[in-house]
C-alpha positions as CSV (number, residue, x, y, z in Angstrom):
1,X,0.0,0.0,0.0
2,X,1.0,3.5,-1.1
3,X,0.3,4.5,3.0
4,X,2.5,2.4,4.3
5,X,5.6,4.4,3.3
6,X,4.1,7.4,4.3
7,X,3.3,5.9,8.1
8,X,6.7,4.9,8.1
9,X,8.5,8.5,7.2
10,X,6.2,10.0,9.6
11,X,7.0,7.5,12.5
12,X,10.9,7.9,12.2
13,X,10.3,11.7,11.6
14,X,8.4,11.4,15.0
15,X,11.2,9.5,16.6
16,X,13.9,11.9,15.6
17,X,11.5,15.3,16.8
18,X,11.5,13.0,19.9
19,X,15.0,12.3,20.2
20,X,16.0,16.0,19.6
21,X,13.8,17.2,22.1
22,X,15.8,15.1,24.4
23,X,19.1,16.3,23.1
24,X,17.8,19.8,23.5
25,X,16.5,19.2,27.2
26,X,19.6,17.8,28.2
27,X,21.5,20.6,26.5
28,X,18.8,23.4,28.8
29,X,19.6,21.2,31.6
30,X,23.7,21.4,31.3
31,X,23.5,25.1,30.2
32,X,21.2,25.9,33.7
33,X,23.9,24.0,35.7
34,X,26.8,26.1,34.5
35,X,24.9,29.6,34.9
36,X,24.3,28.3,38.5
37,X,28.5,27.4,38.9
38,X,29.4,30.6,37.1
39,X,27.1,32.8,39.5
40,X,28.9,30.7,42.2
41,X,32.3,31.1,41.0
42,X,31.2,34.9,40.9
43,X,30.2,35.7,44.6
44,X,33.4,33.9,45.8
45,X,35.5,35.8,43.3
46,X,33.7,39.1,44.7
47,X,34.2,37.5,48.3
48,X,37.8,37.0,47.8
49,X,38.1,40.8,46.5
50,X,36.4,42.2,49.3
51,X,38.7,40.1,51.8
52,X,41.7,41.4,49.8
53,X,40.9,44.9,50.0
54,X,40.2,44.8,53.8
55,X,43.6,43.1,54.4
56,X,45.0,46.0,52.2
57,X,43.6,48.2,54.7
58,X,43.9,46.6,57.4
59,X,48.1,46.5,56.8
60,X,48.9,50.7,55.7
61,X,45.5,51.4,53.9
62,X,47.4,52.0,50.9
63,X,49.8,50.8,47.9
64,X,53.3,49.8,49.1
65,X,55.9,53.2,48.7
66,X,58.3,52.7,46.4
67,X,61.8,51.9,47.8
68,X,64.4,54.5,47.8
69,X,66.8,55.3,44.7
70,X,70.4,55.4,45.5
């Protein structure tokens, strides 16, 4: 039958829309995890900047002098 061909495209065209939507939920999935590390990775990097400055201060408040030319 004629049909039968067509049934068969549509079912592997199905398949493969069903196998990409996978694909592209796994993909979401990774691409939400990273965003959730980088946003990490950036409040300890602003952390760590803060704690640098105050130990800046907290030994001369400023940039070290240069040393003297002789």
């Amino acid at each position: 039958m004629p049909g039968d061909g067509t049934a068969l495209l549509i079912a592997e065209l199905e398949l493969r829309i069903a196998e990409q939507d996978k694909v592209i939920a796994d993909l979401n999935d990774m691409v939400v995890a990273q965003w959730r590390k980088i946003d990490s990775l950036e409040r300890r990097v602003s952390e760590l900047r803060e704690e640098f400055d105050e130990a800046g201060r907290m030994q001369g408040g400023g940039p070290e002098k240069p040393p003297p030319h002789y």
